[in-house]
C-alpha positions as CSV (number, residue, x, y, z in Angstrom):
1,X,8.6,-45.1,-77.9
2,X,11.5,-44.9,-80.8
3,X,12.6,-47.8,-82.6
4,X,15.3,-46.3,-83.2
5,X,17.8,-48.6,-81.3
6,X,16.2,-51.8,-82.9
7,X,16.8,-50.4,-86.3
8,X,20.1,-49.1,-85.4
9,X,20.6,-53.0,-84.0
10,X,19.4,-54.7,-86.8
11,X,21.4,-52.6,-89.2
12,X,24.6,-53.5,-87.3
13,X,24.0,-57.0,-87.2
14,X,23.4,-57.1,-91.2
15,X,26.3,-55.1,-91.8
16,X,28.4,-57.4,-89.5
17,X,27.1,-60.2,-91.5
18,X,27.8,-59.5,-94.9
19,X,31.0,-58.3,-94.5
20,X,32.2,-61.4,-92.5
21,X,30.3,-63.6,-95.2
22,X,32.6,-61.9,-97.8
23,X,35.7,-62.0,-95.9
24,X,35.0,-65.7,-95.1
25,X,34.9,-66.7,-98.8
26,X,37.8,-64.4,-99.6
27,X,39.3,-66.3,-96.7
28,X,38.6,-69.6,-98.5
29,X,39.8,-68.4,-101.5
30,X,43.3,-67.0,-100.5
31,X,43.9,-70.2,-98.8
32,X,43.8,-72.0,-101.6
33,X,46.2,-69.9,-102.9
34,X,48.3,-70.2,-100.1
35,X,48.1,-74.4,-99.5
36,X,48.3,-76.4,-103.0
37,X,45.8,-79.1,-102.9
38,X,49.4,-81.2,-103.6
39,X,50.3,-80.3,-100.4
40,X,47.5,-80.7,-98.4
41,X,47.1,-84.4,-100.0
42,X,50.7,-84.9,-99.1
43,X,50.5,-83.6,-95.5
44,X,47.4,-86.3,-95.6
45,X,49.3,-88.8,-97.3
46,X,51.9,-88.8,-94.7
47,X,49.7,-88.7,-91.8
48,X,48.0,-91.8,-93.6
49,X,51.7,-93.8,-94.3
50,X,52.6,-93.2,-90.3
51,X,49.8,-95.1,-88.9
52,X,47.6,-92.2,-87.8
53,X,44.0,-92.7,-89.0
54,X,44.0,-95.8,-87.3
55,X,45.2,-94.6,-84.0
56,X,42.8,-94.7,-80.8
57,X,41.6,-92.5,-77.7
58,X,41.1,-94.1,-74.7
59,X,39.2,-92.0,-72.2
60,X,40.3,-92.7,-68.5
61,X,36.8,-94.7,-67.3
62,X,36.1,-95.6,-70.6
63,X,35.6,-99.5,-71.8
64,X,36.3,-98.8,-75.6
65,X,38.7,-96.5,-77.3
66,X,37.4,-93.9,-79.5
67,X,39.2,-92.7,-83.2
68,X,41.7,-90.2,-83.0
69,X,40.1,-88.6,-86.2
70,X,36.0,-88.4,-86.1
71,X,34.4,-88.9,-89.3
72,X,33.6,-85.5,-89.6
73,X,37.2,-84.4,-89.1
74,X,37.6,-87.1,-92.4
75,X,34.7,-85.5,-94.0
76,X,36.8,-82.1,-93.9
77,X,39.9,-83.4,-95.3
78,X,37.8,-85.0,-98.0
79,X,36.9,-81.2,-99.0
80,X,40.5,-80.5,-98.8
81,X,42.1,-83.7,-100.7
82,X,39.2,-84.3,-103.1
83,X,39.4,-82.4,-107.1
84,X,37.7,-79.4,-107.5
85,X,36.6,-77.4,-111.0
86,X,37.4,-73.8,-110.0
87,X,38.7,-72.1,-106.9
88,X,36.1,-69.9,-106.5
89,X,33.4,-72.4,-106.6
90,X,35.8,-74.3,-103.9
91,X,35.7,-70.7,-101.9
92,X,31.7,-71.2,-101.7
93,X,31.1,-74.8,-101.3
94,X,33.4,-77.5,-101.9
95,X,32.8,-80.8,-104.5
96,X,32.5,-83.8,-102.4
97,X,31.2,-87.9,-102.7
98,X,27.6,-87.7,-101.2
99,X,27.1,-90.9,-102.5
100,X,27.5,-93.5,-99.7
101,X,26.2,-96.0,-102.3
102,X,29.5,-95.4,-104.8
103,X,31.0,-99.2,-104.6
104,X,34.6,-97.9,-103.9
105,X,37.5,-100.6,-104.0
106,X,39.6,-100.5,-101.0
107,X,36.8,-99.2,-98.6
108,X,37.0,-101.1,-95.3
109,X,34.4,-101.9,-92.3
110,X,36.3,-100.9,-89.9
111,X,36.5,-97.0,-90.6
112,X,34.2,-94.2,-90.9
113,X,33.1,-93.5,-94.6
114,X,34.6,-90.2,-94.3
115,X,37.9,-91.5,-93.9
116,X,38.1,-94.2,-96.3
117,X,37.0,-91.8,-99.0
118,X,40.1,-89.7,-97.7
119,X,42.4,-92.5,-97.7
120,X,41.9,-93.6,-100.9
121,X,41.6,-90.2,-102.4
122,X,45.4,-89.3,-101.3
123,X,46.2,-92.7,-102.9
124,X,48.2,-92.0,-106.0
125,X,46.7,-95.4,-108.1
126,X,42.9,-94.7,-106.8
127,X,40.6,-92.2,-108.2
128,X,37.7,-90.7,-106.3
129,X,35.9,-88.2,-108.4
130,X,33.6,-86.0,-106.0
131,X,29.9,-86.3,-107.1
132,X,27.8,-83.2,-105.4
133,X,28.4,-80.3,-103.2
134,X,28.6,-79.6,-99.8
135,X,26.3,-76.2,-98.6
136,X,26.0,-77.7,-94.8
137,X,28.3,-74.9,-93.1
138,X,30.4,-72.3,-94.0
139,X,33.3,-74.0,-94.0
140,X,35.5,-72.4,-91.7
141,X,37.1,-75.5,-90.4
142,X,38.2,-76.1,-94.1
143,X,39.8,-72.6,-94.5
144,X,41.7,-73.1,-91.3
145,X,42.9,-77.2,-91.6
146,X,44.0,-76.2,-94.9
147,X,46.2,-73.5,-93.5
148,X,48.1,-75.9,-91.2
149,X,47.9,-78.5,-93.7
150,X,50.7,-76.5,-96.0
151,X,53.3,-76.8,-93.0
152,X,52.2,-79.8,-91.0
153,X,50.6,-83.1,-91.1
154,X,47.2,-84.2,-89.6
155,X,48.5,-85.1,-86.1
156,X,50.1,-81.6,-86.0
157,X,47.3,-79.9,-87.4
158,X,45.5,-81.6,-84.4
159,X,48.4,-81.1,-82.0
160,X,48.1,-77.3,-82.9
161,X,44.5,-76.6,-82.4
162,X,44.3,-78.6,-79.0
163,X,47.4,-76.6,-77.7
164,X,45.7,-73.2,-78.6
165,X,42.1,-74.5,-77.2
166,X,44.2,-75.5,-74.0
167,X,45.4,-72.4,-73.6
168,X,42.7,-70.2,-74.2
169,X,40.8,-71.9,-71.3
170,X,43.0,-72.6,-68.9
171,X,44.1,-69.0,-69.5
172,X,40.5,-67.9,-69.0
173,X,40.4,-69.8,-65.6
174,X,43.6,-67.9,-64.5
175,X,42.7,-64.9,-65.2
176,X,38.9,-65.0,-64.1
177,X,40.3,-67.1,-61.0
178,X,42.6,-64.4,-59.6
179,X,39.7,-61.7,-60.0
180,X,37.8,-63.5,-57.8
181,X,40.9,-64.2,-55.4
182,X,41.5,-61.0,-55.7
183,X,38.4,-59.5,-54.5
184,X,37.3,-62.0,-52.3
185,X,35.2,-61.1,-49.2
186,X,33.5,-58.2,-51.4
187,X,30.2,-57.9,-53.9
188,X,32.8,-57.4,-56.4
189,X,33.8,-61.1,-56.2
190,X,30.6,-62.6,-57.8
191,X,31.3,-61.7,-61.4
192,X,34.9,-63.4,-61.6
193,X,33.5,-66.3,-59.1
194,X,30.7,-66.8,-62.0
195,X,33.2,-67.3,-65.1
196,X,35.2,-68.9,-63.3
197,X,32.8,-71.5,-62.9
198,X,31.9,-71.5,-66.1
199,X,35.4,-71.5,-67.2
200,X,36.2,-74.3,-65.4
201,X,33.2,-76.1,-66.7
202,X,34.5,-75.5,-70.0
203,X,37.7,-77.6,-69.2
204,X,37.1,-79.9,-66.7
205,X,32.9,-80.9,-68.0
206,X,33.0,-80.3,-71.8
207,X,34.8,-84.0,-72.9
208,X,38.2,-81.9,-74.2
209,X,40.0,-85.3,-74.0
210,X,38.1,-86.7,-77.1
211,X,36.7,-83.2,-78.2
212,X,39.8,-81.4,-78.1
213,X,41.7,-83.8,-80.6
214,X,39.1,-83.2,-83.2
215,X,39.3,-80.2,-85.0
216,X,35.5,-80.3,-86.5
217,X,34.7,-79.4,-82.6
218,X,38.1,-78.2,-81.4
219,X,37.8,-74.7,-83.6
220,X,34.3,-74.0,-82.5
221,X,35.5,-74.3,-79.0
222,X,38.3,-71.6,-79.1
223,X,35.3,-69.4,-80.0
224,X,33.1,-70.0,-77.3
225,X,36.1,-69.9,-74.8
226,X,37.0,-67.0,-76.6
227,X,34.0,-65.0,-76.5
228,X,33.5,-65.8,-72.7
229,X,37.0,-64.2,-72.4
230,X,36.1,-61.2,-73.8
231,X,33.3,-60.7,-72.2
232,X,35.1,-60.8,-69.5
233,X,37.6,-58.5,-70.1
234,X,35.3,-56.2,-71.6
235,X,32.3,-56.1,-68.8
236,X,29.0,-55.7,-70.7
237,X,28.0,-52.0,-68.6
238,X,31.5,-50.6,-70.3
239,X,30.2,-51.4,-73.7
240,X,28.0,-48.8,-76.0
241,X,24.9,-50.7,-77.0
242,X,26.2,-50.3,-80.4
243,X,29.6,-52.0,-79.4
244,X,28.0,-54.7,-77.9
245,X,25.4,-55.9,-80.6
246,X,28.5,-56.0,-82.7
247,X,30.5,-57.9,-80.2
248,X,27.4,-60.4,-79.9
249,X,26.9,-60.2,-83.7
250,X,30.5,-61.0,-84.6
251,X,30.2,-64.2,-82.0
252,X,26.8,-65.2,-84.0
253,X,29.1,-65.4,-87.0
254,X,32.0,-66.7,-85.8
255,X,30.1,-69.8,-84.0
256,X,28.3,-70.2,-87.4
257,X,31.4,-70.2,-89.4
258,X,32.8,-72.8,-87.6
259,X,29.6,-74.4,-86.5
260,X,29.4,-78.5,-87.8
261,X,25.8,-78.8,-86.4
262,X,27.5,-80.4,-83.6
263,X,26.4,-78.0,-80.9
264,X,28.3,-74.7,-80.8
265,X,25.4,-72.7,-81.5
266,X,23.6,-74.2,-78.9
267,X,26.2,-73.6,-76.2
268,X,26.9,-70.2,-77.5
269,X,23.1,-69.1,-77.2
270,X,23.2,-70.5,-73.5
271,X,26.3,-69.1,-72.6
272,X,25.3,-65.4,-74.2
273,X,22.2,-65.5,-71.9
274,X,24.5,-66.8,-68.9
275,X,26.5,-63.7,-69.4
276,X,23.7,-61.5,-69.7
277,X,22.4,-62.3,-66.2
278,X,25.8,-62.5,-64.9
279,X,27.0,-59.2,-66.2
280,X,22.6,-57.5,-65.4
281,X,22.8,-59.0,-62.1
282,X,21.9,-55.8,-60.6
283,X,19.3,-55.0,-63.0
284,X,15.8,-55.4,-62.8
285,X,13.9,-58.3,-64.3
286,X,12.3,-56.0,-67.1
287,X,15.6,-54.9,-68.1
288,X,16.9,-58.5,-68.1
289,X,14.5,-59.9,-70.1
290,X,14.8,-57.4,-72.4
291,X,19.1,-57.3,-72.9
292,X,18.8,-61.4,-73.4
293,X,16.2,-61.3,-76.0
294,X,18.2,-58.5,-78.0
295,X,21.1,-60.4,-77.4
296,X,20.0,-63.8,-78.6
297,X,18.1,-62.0,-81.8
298,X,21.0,-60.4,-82.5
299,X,23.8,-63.3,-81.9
300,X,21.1,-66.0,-83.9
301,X,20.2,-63.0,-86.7
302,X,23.9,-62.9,-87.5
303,X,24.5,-66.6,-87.4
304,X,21.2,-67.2,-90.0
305,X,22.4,-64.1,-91.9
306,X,25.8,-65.4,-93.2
307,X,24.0,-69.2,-93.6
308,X,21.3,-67.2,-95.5
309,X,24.2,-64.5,-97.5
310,X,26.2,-67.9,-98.5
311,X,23.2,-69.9,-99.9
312,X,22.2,-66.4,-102.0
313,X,25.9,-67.1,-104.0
314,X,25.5,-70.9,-104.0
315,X,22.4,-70.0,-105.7
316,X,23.6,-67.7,-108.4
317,X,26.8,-69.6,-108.9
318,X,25.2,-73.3,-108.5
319,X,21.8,-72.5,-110.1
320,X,18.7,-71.7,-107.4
321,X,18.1,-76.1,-107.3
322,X,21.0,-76.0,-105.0
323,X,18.6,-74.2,-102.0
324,X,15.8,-77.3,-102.0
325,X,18.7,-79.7,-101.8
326,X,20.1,-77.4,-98.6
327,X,16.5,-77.4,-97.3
328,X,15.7,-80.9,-97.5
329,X,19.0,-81.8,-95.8
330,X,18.5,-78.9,-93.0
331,X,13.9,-79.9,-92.6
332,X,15.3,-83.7,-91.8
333,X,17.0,-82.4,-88.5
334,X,13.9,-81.9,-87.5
335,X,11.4,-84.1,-88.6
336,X,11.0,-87.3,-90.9
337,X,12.0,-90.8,-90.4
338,X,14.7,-91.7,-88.4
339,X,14.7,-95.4,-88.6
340,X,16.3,-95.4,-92.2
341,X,19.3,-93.3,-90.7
342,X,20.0,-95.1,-87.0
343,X,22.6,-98.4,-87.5
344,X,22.2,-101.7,-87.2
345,X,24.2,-101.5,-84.0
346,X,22.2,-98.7,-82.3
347,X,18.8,-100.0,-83.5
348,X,19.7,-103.2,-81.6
349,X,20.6,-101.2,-78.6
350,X,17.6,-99.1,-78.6
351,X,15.0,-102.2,-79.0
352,X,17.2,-103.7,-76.1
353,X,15.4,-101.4,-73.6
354,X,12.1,-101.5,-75.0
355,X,12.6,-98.4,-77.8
356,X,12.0,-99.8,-81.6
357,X,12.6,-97.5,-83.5
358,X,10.0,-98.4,-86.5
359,X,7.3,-97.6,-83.6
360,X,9.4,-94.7,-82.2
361,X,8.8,-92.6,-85.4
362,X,5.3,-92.8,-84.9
363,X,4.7,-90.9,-81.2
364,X,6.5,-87.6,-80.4
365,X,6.4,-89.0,-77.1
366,X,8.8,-91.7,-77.5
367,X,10.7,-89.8,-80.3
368,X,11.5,-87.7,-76.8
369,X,12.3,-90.7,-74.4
370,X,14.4,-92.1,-77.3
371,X,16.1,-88.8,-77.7
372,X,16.6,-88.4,-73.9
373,X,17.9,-92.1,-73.5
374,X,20.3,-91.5,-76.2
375,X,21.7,-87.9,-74.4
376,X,22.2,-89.4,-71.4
377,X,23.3,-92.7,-73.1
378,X,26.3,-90.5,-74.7
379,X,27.2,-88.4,-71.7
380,X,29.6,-90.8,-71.0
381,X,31.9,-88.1,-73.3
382,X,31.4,-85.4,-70.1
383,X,32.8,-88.0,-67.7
384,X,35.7,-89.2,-69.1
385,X,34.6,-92.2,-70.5
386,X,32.1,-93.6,-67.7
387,X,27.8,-93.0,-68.8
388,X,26.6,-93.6,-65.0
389,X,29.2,-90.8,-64.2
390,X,28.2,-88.6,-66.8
391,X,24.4,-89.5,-66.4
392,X,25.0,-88.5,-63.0
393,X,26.8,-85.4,-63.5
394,X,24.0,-84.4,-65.4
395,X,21.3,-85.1,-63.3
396,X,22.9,-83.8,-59.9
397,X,23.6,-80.5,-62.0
398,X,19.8,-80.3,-62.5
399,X,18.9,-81.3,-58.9
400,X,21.7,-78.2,-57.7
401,X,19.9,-75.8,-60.1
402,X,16.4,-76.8,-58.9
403,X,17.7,-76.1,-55.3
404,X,19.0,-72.8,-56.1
405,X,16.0,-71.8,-57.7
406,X,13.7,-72.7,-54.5
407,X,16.1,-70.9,-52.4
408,X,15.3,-68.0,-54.8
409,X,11.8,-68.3,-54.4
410,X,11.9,-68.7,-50.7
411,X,14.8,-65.9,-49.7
412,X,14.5,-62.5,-49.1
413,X,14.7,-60.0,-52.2
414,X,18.2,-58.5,-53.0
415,X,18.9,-56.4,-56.2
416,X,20.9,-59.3,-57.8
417,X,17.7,-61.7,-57.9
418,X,16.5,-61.3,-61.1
419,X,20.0,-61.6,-62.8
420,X,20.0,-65.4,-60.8
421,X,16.2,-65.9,-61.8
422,X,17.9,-65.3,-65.6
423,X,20.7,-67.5,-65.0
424,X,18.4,-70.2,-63.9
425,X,16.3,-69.4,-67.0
426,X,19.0,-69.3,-69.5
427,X,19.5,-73.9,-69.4
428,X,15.4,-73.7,-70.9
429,X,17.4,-72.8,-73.7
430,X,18.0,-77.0,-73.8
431,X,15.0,-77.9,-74.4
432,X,13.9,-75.6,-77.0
433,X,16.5,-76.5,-79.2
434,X,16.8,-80.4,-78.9
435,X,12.9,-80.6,-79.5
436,X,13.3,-78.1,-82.7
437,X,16.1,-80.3,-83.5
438,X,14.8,-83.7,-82.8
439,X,16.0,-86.3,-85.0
440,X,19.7,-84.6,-85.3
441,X,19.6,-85.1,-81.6
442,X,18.8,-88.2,-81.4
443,X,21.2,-89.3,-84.5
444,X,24.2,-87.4,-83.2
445,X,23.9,-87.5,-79.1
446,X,27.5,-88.6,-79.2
447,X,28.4,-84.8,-79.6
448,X,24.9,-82.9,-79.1
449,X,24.9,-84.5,-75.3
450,X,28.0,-81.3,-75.0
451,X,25.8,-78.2,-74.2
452,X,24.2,-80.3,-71.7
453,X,27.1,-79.2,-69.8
454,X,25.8,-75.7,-69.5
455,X,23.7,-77.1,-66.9
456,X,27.0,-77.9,-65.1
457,X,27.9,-74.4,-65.4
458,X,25.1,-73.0,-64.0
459,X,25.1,-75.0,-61.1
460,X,28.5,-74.4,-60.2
461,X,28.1,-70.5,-61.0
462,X,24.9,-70.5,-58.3
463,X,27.2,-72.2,-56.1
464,X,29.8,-69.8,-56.8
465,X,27.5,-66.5,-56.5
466,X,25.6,-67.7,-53.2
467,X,29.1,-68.1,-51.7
468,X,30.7,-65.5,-52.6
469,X,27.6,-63.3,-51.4
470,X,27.3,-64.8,-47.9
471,X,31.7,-64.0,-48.1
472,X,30.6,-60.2,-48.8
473,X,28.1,-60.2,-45.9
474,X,30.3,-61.9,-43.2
475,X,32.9,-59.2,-44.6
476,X,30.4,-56.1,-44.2
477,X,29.2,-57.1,-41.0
């Protein structure tokens, strides 16, 4: 058998990768051109005089409000507003205050840290003088929010990207809607029926009312709305394999380029395999199997090859001690202590139901019933606010799946079985990742909880695909 097609595969992907890791910093680089650091801080500075980092979001079923800016919204704005030695260090990784211990005057309890350190450092009489550097992403948010920053304050930066992310998926759910409309009562139906579902998952089950306001997860939604779109548009069949691994490639670096460790390239990897089962429904299972794995190599090849291409420049313009800080900080998402880094207030809430946390780090086993107490504790974010709805939601999507997948087992064959066998398969995905990933998903629930939602998709899509075949059958007599 040639390998032929997996070196032709893996040369695309590494091409795609280094020349969107150099357009990326050029990216960086222009923009600072573009957008003074004056008038980003004054675009801040306004947004700061008129009352907006203490506004509040108040989902509908929700007891407490939420901040309108997250503190990793802040932390992006302190790359923005903070000093910086040279502009194409900035380009690369930006200067920032990793010191949480700095004794800063005029910090207050009430706010994240993030955003005190940018509210004081857009204060004319305070200095903040940025102490270390930031390698944790490539920075795509900061290229982008400085951008709007030159024409617009915060609230319209965030105005901006929440329109656009409306749009795109609401569009997507149109569009995808009217195919299946269109070709309702044939076998044609299923693939529109199937984004739509997932489209309207993306809308209705991915907590846009918070999310959408906060452009550290807003940005990294347009691309995975986006990508779905095109895929879409462009069905996968019509596509040269050399076409697609650069379409999947290109999505790999996109999600990483805008990717906060907040879940984007988890949802991407499950939504990639969902569209490979939905596009190979008529495939076999060999054949299945086989375009998902390329797939997810290629799409998480790309996204560790720009990671991997921007820490090779951090090193020779940083010096090489710059890659064990990066590793240390990337090895404690996965293992380590994780009592030093919970607070006060969710340690309390934890022990409350029997999980300390000092006895927690010991057992993998309750490291996982901590972890899945604190996803379903946070899936309040899927149901506008209420955690027995979202807990619910969550759970009911599972039991739908499971009743799919014994209707599978127990029905007669048809040729789009294994591409629903795949669908099914594509939500292990989960798993995989929040146990690689176990102490960033406990710390950060509130937003890794999201992908969860993929299971919400699939349901809805089996839903959607068992109806719309039984429509094609009634239809064909």
């Amino acid at each position: 058998m040639s390998n032929r097609p997996l070196l032709t595969a893996s040369l695309l992907t590494l091409l795609t990768a280094a020349l969107f890791t150099l357009v990326s910093v050029l990216a960086s680089f222009l923009s600072e051109i573009a957008v003074s650091r004056e008038t980003a801080r004054s675009n801040i500075l306004h947004s700061l005089q008129t009352g907006h980092f203490t506004d509040q979001i108040k989902l509908p079923l929700a007891k407490q409000e939420m901040p309108a800016l997250s503190g990793n919204d802040c932390l992006i704005l302190d790359m923005i507003a903070l000093p910086y030695r040279s502009t194409w260090e900035e380009a690369v990784s930006p200067y920032l205050l990793t010191s949480r211990l700095q004794n800063l005057p005029g910090m207050r309890e009430d706010e994240p840290w993030t955003c005190g350190v940018t509210r004081l450092s857009v204060q004319q009489n305070v200095t903040v003088e940025p102490d270390g550097l930031y390698h944790r992403n490539l920075h795509g948010y900061r290229t982008v929010m400085r951008l709007l920053l030159g024409v617009q304050d915060v609230h319209g930066m965030q105005v901006t990207i929440f329109a656009a992310l409306l749009l795109v998926t609401v569009t997507m759910l149109a569009v995808s809607g009217h195919g299946w409309w269109r070709l309702r009562g044939t076998t044609e139906a299923a693939r529109p029926a199937a984004y739509t579902a997932v489209s309207f998952t993306l809308l209705v089950f991915y907590g846009l009312p918070l999310y959408g306001w906060w452009p550290s997860y807003s940005l990294a939604d347009i691309v995975t709305v986006g990508f779905l779109a095109t895929a879409y548009l462009t069905p996968w069949h019509h596509l040269s394999a050399g076409r697609r691994t650069v379409m999947v490639a290109l999505f790999g670096c996109l999600t990483a380029y805008f990717e906060f460790l907040t879940g984007g390239l988890l949802i991407g990897a499950c939504m990639l395999a969902g569209i490979v089962a939905i596009e190979g429904r008529g495939d076999s299972g060999r054949r299945l199997v086989a375009d998902t794995a390329q797939a997810l190599c290629v799409f998480g090849a790309a996204a560790v090859l720009c990671f991997a291409l921007k820490m090779a420049l951090v090193a020779a313009i940083f010096g090489p001690q710059e890659l064990a800080i990066f590793g240390d900080a990337l090895g404690h998402r996965a293992s380590g202590t994780i009592l030093a880094e919970l607070s006060p207030h969710l340690t309390e809430r934890y022990r409350a139901i029997g999980l300390d946390p000092a006895i927690v780090d010991k057992s993998l086993l309750l490291r996982i019933a901590m972890m899945g107490v604190a996803l379903l504790h946070a899936s309040f974010v899927l149901a506008y606010g209420s955690t027995p709805m979202g807990a619910g939601l969550l759970l009911l999507s599972l039991a739908v799946i499971g009743l799919h997948l014994l209707l599978l087992i127990k029905g007669r064959k048809t040729d789009h079985r294994a591409g629903d066998y795949m669908l099914v398969a594509s939500i292990l995905i989960l798993p995989v990742w929040y146990l690689a990933f176990i102490n960033h998903s406990i710390l950060h629930a509130i937003w890794m909880v999201r992908p969860l939602a993929w299971m919400v998709a699939v349901a809805l899509a089996l839903t959607a695909l068992r109806l719309t075949d039984r429509a094609a059958a009634r239809a064909a007599g």
